[in-house]
N, C-alpha and C positions, 0 to 999 in steps of 0.2 A: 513482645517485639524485640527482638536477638539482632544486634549489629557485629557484622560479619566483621573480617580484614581480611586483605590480599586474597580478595576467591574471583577464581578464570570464570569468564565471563563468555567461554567458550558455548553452554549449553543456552543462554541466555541470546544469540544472535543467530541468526538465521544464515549466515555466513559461514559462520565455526570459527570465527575469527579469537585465538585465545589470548586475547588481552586480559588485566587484572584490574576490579574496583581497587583502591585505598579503603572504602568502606562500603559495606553491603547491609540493607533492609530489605526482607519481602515485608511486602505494605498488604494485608487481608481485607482492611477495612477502612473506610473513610476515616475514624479515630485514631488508624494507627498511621495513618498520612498525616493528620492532624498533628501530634506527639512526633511524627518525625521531622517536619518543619520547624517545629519550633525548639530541637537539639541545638545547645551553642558547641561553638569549639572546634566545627568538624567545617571542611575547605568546599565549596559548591556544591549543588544541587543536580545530581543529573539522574534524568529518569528515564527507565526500561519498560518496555507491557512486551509487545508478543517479538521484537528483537525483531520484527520482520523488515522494515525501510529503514536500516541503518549499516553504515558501512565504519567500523574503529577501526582508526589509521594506530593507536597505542594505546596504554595502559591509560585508566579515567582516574586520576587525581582527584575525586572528588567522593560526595555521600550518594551513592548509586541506590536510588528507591525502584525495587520493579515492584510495578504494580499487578497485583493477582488478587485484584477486589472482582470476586461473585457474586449471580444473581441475575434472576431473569424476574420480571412483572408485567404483570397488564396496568397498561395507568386508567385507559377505557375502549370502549367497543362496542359497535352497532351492527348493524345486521351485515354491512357493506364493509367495515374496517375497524382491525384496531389496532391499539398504539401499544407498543413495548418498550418497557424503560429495562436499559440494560446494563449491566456495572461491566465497568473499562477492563474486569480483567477475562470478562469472558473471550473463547477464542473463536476468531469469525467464521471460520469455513462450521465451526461446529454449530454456531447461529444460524449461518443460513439451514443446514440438514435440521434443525431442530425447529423450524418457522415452516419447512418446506410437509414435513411429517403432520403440523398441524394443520396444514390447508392452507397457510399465509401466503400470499405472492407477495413482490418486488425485489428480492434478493438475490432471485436463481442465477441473474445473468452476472453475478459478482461468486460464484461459485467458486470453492479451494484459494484464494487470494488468503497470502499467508499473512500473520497476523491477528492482535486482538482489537475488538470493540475501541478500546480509547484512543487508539491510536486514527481510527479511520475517517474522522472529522479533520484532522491534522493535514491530509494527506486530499482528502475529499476522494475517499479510492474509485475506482468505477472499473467497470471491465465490460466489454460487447456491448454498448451503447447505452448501458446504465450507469450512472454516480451514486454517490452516497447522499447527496442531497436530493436527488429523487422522491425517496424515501424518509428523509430527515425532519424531526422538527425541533431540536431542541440537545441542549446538553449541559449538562450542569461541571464545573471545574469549580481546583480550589484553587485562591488565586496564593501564589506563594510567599510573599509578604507579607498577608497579613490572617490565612488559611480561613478568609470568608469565601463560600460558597454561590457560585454569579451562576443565572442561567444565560444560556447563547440560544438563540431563535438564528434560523436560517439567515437572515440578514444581517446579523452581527457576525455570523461564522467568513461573510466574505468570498463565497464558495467560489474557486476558480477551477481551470483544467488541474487538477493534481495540487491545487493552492488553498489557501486557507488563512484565515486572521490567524492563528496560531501558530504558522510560519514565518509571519511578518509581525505586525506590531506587535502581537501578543506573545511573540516567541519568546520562554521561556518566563514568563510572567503565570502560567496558569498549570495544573495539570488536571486533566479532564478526569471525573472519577464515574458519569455516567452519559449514556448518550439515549436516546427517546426517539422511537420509528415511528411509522404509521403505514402500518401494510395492508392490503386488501383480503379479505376472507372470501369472495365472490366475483365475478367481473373482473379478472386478474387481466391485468394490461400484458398482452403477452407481446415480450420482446425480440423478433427473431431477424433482425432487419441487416446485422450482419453476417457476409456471405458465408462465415465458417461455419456458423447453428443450421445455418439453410440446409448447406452441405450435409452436415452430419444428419438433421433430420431425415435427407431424402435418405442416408444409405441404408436409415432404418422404417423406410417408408413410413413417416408420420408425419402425416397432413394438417393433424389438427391439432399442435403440442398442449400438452400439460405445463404448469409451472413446472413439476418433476420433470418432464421431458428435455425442457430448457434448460434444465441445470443438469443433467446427464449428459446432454449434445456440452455445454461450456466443462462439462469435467473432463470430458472425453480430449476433446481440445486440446486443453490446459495441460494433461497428461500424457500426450504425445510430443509437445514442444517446449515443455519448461522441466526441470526435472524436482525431483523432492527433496528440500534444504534437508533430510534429514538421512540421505547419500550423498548426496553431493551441495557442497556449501553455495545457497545465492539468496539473492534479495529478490527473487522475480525479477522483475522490468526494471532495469539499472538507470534506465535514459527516456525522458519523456519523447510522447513523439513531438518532432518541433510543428508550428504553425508559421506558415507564410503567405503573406498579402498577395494582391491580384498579379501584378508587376515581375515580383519574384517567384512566380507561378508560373505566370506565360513563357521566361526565361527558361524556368526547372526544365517544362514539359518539352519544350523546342529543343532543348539539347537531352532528354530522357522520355520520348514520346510512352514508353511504356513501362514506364514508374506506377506506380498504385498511389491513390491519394485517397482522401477521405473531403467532402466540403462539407467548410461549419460552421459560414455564413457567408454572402454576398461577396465577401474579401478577404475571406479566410480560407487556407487548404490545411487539411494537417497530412503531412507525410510521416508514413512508418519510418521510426528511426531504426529499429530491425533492417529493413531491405538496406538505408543509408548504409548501414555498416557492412551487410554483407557483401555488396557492391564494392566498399574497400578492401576486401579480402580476410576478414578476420574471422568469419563464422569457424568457430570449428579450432580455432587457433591457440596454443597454448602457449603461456611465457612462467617460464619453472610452473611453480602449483596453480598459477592465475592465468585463466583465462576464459576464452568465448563460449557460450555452448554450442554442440554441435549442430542443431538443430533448430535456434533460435538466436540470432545474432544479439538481440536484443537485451540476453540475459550473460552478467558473466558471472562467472563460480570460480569454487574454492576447490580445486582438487584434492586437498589437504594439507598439507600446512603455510599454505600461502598468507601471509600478512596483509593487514589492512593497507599501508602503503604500495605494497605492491599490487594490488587490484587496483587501488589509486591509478596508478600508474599508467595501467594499460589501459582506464578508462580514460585517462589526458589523451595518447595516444590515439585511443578512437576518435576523441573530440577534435584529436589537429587533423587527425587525414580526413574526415567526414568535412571538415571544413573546408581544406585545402583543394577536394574533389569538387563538392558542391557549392561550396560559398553559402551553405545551412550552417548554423552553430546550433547541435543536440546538446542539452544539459540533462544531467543526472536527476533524475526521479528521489533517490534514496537521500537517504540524511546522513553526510561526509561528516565524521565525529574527528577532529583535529587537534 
């Protein structure tokens, strides 16, 4: 276990944003998180996995541990489903390709979502009408205090739209070193319920998808409106979409009769925060290296050497006029590192 100094932190976020740890570990193994915890002498804890939902406004003053603990298992399996325990530092789009190859379903409709394993509890990721807790049953963290190892069962994790105990109480109390699925081998609940998989199946006339089906319609998707952190700097989906009650619904719609919404219960609407912004005029819009993507309002990027502050920036920006038009307040999806 080698502790780094002053190393850019550029290839480690998904942004490219190149700020500098004070100290750097790659962490291999549950031991060598172990042994890095309990270093004296060195200034806070902050920890990295796949750099995907995080936005550094500066340099991290701190022991910066990324995690790149390995390893895929079966924990068990019946005829109908099994469970795979997964170490935090695998990377997820490669999970799903690699569960989809065995015959596994539940993951296709979370396809290329950037990003590793340990992080995806944190975030509860989901994409086209699946979450991570669909699928979830469990994850093991260590907690940082005292580096005992606690399991989380679905109902301790908290699981909300984009939310999670480990963004609230538990934030920064635990780092998750495995996560445990439960996917179908048979009988795959096939998810095609939003209109873009619909779309894209008719163009390839296929009536009766496949899990691989499903995850080729959401790559396809994905690949036409978000671009690859690894041209162009972003975090995916910068801004949750917001939720709003019956009341400020009836309002929305009477003054936006042909807005797009989503219902997601009795008194809830969720509206795309993508269309919100585009409607402000920002799709497309660049301020110096920072700005919107062309093609997805939703996501902004790093043209190249844009700073974390200043993507800050232009996300307040979107947050004041998205307000100021609709009387919605969108909040950020990603994890503003201050």
């Amino acid at each position: 276990m080698e502790i780094q100094q002053d190393i850019s932190l550029k290839d480690y976020n998904t942004f490219g944003i190149d700020a500098k740890a004070k100290f750097f570990i790659e962490i291999n193994s549950t031991n060598d998180l172990r042994e890095a915890l309990q270093l004296n002498g060195y200034p806070k804890i902050f920890v990295i996995s796949g750099g995907s939902n995080m936005l550094i406004t500066k340099d991290i003053d701190a022991l910066v541990l990324y995690i790149n603990i390995k390893g895929i298992e079966i924990s068990t399996q019946d005829d109908d489903t099994i469970t795979l325990k997964i170490m935090a530092g695998e990377n997820w789009h490669e999970l799903v390709l690699w569960t989809l190859k065995k015959g596994y379903g539940g993951l296709e409709n979370m396809s290329l979502i950037p990003g590793n394993i340990g992080t995806a509890p944190i975030q509860n990721i989901g994409a086209y009408g699946v979450e991570l807790k669909d699928t979830f049953v469990c994850c093991e963290a260590m907690r940082i205090d005292d580096q005992a190892i606690k399991s989380f069962n679905k109902k301790d994790c908290k699981f909300g739209y984009r939310d999670s105990y480990f963004k609230n109480e538990g934030k920064g109390k635990y780092i998750i070193v495995s996560v445990t699925l439960q996917l179908t081998k048979q009988n795959h609940r096939i998810n095609r319920s939003y209109g873009a998989i619909e779309s894209e199946l008719n163009k390839k006339n296929i009536d009766r998808p496949t899990i691989t089906d499903i995850s080729n319609a959401v790559i396809s998707i994905r690949k036409s409106k978000l671009p690859d952190p690894a041209k162009l700097g972003n975090s995916g989906s910068f801004f949750k979409n917001p939720v709003i009650n019956q009341t400020k619904f009836d309002t929305f719609t009477k003054d936006y009769p042909d807005a797009p919404y989503y219902k997601v219960s009795s008194n809830a609407y969720k509206i795309p925060a993508g269309w919100l912004i585009e409607q402000c005029g920002f799709k497309g819009k660049r301020f110096g290296d920072a700005g919107v993507h062309e093609h997805q309002a939703l996501v902004l990027v790093n043209h190249g050497r844009a700073t974390g502050m200043e993507i800050l920036n232009l996300a307040q920006k979107i947050i004041e006029s998205v307000r100021d038009k609709f009387v919605i307040t969108i909040h950020p999806e990603v994890n503003i590192i201050k």
